[in-house]
N, C-alpha and C positions, 0 to 999 in steps of 0.2 A: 816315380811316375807322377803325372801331372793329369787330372782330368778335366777338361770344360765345355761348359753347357752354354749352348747360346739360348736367348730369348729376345721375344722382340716384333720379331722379322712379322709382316703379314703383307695388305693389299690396300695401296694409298694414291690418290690421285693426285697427277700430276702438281706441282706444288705445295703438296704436302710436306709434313713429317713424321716421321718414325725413330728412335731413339731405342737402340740393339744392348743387349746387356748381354755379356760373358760371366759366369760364375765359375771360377777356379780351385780346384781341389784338389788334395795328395800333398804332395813334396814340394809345397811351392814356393821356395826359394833357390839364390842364384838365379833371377829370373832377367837375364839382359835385356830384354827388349819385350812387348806386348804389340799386338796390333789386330789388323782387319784386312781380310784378304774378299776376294769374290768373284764370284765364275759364272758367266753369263752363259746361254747356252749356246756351247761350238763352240766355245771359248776357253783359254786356260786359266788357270785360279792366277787375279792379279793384285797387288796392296792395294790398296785403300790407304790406312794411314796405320802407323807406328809410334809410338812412344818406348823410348830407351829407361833403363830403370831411373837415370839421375831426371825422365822429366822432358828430356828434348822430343817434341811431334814430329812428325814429317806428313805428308799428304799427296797423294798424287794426283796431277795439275788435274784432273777432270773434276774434283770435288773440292778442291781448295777454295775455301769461304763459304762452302754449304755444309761440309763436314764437323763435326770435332772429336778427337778422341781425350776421351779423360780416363779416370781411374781413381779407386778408393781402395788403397794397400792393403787396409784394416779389414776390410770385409773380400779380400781379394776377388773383386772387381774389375772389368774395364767395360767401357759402354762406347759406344758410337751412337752422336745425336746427329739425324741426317736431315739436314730442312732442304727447300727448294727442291725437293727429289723431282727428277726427269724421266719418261721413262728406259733412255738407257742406263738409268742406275738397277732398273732390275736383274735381280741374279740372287743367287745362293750364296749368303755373308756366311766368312768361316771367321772364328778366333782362334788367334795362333801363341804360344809362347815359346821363346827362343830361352835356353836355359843351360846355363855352362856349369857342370862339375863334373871335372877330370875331363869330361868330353862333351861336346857340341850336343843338345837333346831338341827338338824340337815336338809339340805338342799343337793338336789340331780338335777343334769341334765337330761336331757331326756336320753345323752347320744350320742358319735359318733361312727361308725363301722370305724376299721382298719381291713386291709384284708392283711397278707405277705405272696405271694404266686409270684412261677416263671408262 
C-alpha cells in the first residue's frame, strides 16, 4: 500500500501562484509514473501533468508553461508549482501514483482545493 497527502492547495488570485506538494508513504517502490490529476466541479478527475519514473513530464496543453511537476525521490515527494493560475484552473488537485508488482496498483490522495478567484 502506498499512502499520500497532498498539501498546498488554498485561494489565489488570478495571476497568482500556488505550489502543491504530495507526501508519499507505505511501499513505495516500483513506482511507474507520479503525477497531478483535477476535478473541477461537474467535471471528471483530468491530468494535469505526469512524470514517469526514468524523469520524462508530460502536461496537458491548458497548463503547459504555467505548470511544472518535479519530485525529490529521497524524501518521496512530488510537487506541482502552478504560476499564471487562471480561474479555470480551480478545482480539487489529487496526487496519484501508478505502481507495478505482479499487478497494475494505482494510489490516490484525498486531495486539495485550489480556488483562483479576484
Amino acid at each position: 500500500q502506498v499512502q499520500l497527502v497532498e498539501s498546498g492547495g488554498g485561494r489565489v488570485q488570478p495571476g497568482g501562484s500556488l505550489r502543491l506538494s504530495c507526501a508519499a508513504s507505505g511501499r513505495v517502490f516500483h513506482i511507474n509514473a507520479m503525477g497531478w490529476y483535477r476535478a473541477a466541479p461537474g467535471n471528471e478527475r483530468a491530468l494535469v501533468a505526469s512524470m514517469t519514473s526514468a524523469g520524462s513530464a508530460n502536461y496537458a496543453d491548458s497548463v503547459k508553461g504555467r505548470f511544472t511537476i518535479s519530485r525529490d525521490n529521497a524524501k518521496n515527494m512530488v510537487y506541482l508549482q502552478m504560476n499564471s493560475l487562471r480561474p479555470e484552473d480551480t478545482a480539487v488537485y489529487y496526487c496519484h501514483f501508478e505502481k507495478t508488482f505482479g499487478t497494475q496498483e494505482h494510489y490516490w490522495g484525498q486531495g486539495t482545493q485550489v480556488t483562483v478567484s479576484s
